[in-house]
C-alpha positions, 0 to 999 in steps of 0.5 A: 380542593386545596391549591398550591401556587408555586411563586415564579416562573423560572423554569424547573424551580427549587420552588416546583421541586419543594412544592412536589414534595409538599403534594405527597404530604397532603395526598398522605393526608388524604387532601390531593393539591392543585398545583398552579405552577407559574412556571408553565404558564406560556409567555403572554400571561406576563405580557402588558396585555395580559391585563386587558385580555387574561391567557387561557392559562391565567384564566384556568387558574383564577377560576381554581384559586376562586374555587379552593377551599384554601391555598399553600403559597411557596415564595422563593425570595428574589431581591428581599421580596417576592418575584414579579411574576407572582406579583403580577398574577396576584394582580390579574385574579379578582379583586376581592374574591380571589382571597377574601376569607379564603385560609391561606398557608405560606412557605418561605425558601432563600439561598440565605439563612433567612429561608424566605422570611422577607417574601412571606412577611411581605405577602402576608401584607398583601393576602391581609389587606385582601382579607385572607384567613392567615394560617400563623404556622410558617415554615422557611428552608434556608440554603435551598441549594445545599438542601436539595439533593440530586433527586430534587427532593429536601434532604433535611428530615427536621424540614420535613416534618415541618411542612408535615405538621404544618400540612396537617395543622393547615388542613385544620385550619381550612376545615374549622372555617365556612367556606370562603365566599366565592366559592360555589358549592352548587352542582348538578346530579348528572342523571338529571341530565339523562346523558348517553356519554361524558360529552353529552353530559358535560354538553347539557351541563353546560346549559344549565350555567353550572360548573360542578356535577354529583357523578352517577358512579353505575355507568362507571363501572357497569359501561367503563368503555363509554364513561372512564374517560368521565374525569379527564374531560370533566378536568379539561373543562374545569368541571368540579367533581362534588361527590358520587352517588349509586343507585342499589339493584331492582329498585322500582319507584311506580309506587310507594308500595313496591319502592318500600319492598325493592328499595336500597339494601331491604331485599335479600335477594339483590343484596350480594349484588348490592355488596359487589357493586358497593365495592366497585363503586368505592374503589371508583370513588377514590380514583376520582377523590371524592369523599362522598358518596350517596345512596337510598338505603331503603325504608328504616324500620321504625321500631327496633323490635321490626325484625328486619331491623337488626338486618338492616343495621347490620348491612349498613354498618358493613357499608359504612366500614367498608366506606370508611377503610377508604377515606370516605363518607356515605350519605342516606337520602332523605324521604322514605322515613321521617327525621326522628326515625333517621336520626334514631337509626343513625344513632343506632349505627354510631358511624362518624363517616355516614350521613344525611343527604338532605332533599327537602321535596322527598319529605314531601313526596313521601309525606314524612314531615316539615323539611325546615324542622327536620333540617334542625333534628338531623343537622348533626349528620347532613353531609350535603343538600339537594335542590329540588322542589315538590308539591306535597300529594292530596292522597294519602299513600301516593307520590306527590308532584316533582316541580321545578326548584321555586314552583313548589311548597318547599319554603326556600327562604326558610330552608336556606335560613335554617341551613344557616342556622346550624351552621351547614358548610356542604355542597348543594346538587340540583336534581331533577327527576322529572320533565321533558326539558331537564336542562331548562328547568335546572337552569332556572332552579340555579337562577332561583336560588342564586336570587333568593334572598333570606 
């Protein structure tokens, strides 16, 4: 996510007026904003106190900052520089995580002619020191009170298009970048956690140290008297919601044999079902912003002449557009073929928003080659990462062992160096698929990876 800071507590600001209508044009552009305005925020979070003990609102909004990808500052100039009250809430988020290498972007707003030039040169000393990415593209507003209307809204359109063109350029700039260091992109898939409702999800979520979830999308739309309230709770708890994933009708995993016939879009007979559920499933995809979305597609044949090929390509690419026509990716998970098939069928398909959700055990579970190897020949498409551990089967044509992340043969130092090696900026979803105490052995997955060193 990106956040916005509105620069002062003074209640119902220019600063809060400007920075709705800055909201709408990143949510045109497709990039939703957390605005932190500081004029919420209650009495005591700029108390003397507050440095020893943070308000709960302060504390809501250090974790955010932490865990965006970039931050929009709207500074309104008091006395030739910025307020106190930013001042003071820069003062109480952590040192040096809160702005180290994080893409910072400002806007700049005065009743003189100057439109909050001091105050951004200002903090551009400030975020500098603390070795923020500085975003060069400045915008000032001037005569602030002669530039809003009664409706609250900037009436200068030469203004407008500024910020316009400064949000697209930002988002640029953000995404050209790795992710700043404190962020963490770990997350938990929630059917690892076999929960019953949101509460129960979130409960077990709770215990295994993490704070990000890949979302089932199914319950959503199959139960959503039980699971519609899923994103207002995981919002109250300051759970981040990293992607979707949805699972295809009939699917029978008790062998390799019978997964190969029922598996992803492969079966004629589930596939209008599978259509249906698809377009469900994005709509919910967009109501909760994310812009990924996982699936198995099914075993891709491996030569273009097998005559469910041209099948195949052609339902994928149906659910790619489909995906696409609403701002989002799809990921194939790794495993039911090798990578030189998958990197040959993604070529075939030639669709920019369809991906690699890498598993390195499900290449060992189903026997199909060198996770560490296959991360270099499918590195152009791998959208996100799954942690989970196996051990590679003894028997041909059967599922090997699912294993806690660190108790298995995947090489984790050289799957993470390799990952480094091309340069991946995704997110990392522990799964786990097996065991009787899922929130343990996901709990110690997370540890292990956190201590890992490569």
């Amino acid at each position: 996510m990106i956040s916005l800071i509105v620069g002062t507590n003074r209640p119902g600001s220019n600063s809060a007026r400007i920075a709705r209508q800055v909201a709408e044009l990143y949510a045109e552009l497709g990039e939703p904003l957390n605005v932190i305005d500081l004029g919420h925020f209650p009495a005591d979070a700029f108390s003397p106190g507050a440095y020893a003990s943070r308000s709960a609102a302060v504390a809501t909004a250090s974790d955010a900052v932490v865990q965006s990808r970039g931050l929009v500052i709207i500074v309104p100039e008091y006395n030739g520089s910025y307020s106190g009250a930013l001042k003071h809430f820069i003062d109480l988020l952590p040192f040096p995580s809160a702005f180290e290498r994080r893409p910072v972007a400002f806007i700049g707003l005065a009743a003189g002619e100057w439109g909050g030039l001091r105050p951004v040169e200002h903090l551009q000393g400030v975020f500098g020191y603390r070795n923020a990415h500085i975003y060069p593209e400045r915008v000032f507003i001037p005569g602030i009170y002669q530039l809003i209307g009664a409706d609250g809204r900037l009436n200068d359109e030469k203004l407008v298009t500024r910020l316009r063109r400064q949000a697209a350029g930002f988002l640029g700039f953000v995404r050209s970048l790795p992710p700043a260091p404190s962020i963490d992109r770990t997350g938990v898939c929630s059917w690892s956690l076999q929960p019953a409702s949101p509460s129960e999800l979130l409960e077990r979520l709770s215990g295994t140290g993490v704070r990000a979830l890949q979302l089932h999308l199914d319950p959503l739309s199959e139960n959503p008297a039980t699971w519609g309230e899923t994103a207002r709770l995981c919002a109250q708890r300051g759970i981040r919601l990293l992607s979707g994933m949805m699972t295809t009708v009939g699917e029978d995993y008790s062998t390799l044999d019978t997964i190969k016939v029922t598996g992803g879009v492969v079966p004629d007979s589930t596939w209008d079902e599978n259509w249906r559920n698809f377009q469900a499933n994005a709509r919910i995809a967009v109501d909760l912003g994310l812009k990924l979305v996982t699936l198995h597609a099914g075993f891709l044949p491996h030569e273009e002449s097998d005559p469910s090929f041209a099948k195949l390509m052609d339902r994928i690419a149906r659910t790619a557009d489909l995906f696409a026509g609403l701002g989002l990716d799809i990921a194939f998970e790794t495993g039911q073929e090798d990578a030189p098939t998958l990197r040959h069928f993604l070529q075939k398909l030639n669709r920019a928003n369809v991906g690699v959700n890498f598993d390195p055990a499900n290449m060992l579970l189903y026997d199909k080659g060198d996770p560490i190897t296959a991360v270099h020949t499918l590195a152009p498409w791998i959208k996100q990462v799954h942690l989970k551990d196996a051990n590679r089967t003894a028997q041909p044509g059967t599922w090997g062992e699912e294993v806690v992340v660190g108790t298995g043969q995947v090489d984790w130092a050289g799957f993470m160096r390799a990952l480094r090696d091309i340069d991946f900026r995704g997110n990392f979803c522990l799964e786990r698929e097996a065991g009787a105490q899922r929130v343990v052995d996901l709990a110690a997955g997370r540890k292990y990876i956190a201590e890992l060193k490569y």
